[in-house]
LOGU-275881 format. One line per field, with one value per residue: residue number from 1; residue in three letters; x, y negated, z of N, C-alpha, C in turn. Coordinates in steps of 0.1 Angstrom, whole numbers. Last residue first. Layout:
N
k <- c(NUM / ...)
r <- c(Ala / ...)
npx <- c(X / ...)
npy <- c(Y / ...)
npz <- c(Z / ...)
capx <- c(X / ...)
capy <- c(Y / ...)
capz <- c(Z / ...)
cpx <- c(X / ...)
cpy <- c(Y / ...)
cpz <- c(Z / ...)
% end
This chain:
42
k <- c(42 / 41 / 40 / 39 / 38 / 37 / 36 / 35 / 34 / 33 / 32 / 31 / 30 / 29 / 28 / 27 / 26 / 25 / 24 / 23 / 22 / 21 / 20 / 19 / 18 / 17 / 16 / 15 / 14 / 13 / 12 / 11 / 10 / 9 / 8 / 7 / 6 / 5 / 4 / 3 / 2 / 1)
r <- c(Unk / Unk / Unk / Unk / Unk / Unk / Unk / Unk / Unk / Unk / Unk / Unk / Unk / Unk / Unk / Unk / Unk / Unk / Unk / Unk / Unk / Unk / Unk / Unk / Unk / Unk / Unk / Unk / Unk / Unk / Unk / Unk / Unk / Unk / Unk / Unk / Unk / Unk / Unk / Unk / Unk / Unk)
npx <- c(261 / 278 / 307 / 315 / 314 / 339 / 358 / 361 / 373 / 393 / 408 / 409 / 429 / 447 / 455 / 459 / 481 / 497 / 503 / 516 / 544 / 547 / 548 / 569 / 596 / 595 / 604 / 641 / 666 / 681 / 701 / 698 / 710 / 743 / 735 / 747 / 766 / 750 / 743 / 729 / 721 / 696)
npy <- c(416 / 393 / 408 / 415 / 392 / 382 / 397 / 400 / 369 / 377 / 392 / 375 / 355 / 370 / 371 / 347 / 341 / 361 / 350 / 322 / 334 / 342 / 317 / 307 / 325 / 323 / 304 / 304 / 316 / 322 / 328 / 327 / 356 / 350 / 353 / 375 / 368 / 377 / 399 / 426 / 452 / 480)
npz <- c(619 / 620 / 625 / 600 / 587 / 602 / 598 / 569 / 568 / 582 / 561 / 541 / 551 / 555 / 525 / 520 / 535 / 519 / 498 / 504 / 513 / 492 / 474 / 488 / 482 / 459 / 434 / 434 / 438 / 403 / 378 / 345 / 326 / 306 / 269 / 242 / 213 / 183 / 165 / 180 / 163 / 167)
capx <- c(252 / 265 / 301 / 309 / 309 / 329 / 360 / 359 / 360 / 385 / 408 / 398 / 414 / 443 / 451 / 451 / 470 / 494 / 495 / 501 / 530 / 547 / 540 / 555 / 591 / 591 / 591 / 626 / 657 / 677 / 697 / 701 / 700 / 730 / 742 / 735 / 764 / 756 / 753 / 730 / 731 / 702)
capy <- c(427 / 390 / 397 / 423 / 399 / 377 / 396 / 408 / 377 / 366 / 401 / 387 / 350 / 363 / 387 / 350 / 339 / 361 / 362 / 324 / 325 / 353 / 333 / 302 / 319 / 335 / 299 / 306 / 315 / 312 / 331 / 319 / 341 / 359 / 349 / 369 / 374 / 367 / 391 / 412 / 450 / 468)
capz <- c(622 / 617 / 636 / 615 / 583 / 604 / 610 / 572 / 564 / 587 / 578 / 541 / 548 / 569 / 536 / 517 / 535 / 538 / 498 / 497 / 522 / 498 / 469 / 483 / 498 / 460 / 442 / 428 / 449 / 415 / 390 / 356 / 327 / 316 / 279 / 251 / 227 / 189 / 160 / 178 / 174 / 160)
cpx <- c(246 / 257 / 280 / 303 / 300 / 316 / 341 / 350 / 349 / 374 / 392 / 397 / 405 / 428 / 444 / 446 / 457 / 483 / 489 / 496 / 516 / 537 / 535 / 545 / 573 / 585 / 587 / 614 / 643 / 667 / 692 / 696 / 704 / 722 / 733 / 739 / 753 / 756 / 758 / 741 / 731 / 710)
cpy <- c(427 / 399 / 394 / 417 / 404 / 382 / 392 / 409 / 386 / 370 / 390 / 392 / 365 / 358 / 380 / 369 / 341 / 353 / 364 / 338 / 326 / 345 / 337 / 308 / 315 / 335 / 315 / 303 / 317 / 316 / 320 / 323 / 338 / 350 / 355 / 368 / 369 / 369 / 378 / 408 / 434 / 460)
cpz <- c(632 / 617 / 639 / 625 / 598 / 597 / 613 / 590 / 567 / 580 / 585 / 557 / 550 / 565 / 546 / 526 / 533 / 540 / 515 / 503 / 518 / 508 / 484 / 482 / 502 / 478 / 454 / 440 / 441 / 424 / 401 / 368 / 342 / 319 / 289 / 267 / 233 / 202 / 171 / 179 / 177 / 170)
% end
Protein backbone atom coordinates (compact mmCIF):
# COMPACT_ATOMS: atom_id res chain seq x y z
CA UNK A 1 0.00 0.00 0.00
CA UNK A 2 1.33 3.32 -0.98
CA UNK A 3 0.93 6.37 1.24
CA UNK A 4 -1.04 9.21 0.15
CA UNK A 5 1.39 11.62 1.80
CA UNK A 6 5.24 11.93 1.66
CA UNK A 7 7.14 10.93 4.74
CA UNK A 8 9.52 13.23 5.91
CA UNK A 9 13.26 12.07 7.04
CA UNK A 10 13.62 11.92 10.71
CA UNK A 11 16.00 14.06 12.47
CA UNK A 12 19.46 13.21 12.80
CA UNK A 13 21.28 13.88 16.01
CA UNK A 14 24.44 12.86 18.23
CA UNK A 15 21.79 11.53 20.82
CA UNK A 16 22.61 10.24 24.32
CA UNK A 17 25.15 7.46 22.71
CA UNK A 18 28.49 9.18 24.34
CA UNK A 19 26.22 8.32 27.90
CA UNK A 20 25.38 4.83 27.14
CA UNK A 21 28.63 3.88 26.05
CA UNK A 22 30.27 5.48 29.51
CA UNK A 23 27.50 3.58 31.34
CA UNK A 24 28.21 0.17 29.81
CA UNK A 25 32.10 0.64 30.73
CA UNK A 26 31.11 0.98 33.81
CA UNK A 27 29.37 -1.23 34.33
CA UNK A 28 31.96 -3.97 32.77
CA UNK A 29 34.53 -2.19 35.45
CA UNK A 30 31.93 -3.04 38.09
CA UNK A 31 31.83 -6.96 37.15
CA UNK A 32 35.87 -7.17 36.38
CA UNK A 33 35.76 -5.66 40.36
CA UNK A 34 33.43 -8.15 41.28
CA UNK A 35 34.85 -10.68 39.79
CA UNK A 36 38.28 -9.30 41.21
CA UNK A 37 36.93 -9.57 44.55
CA UNK A 38 35.11 -12.71 44.62
CA UNK A 39 38.75 -14.31 43.89
CA UNK A 40 40.14 -12.43 46.52
CA UNK A 41 37.79 -14.22 49.38
CA UNK A 42 38.81 -17.86 48.47
Amino acid sequence: MIPSAPVGLPELTDGPHMAYALQWLFFGGLVLYGRFLLRRGR
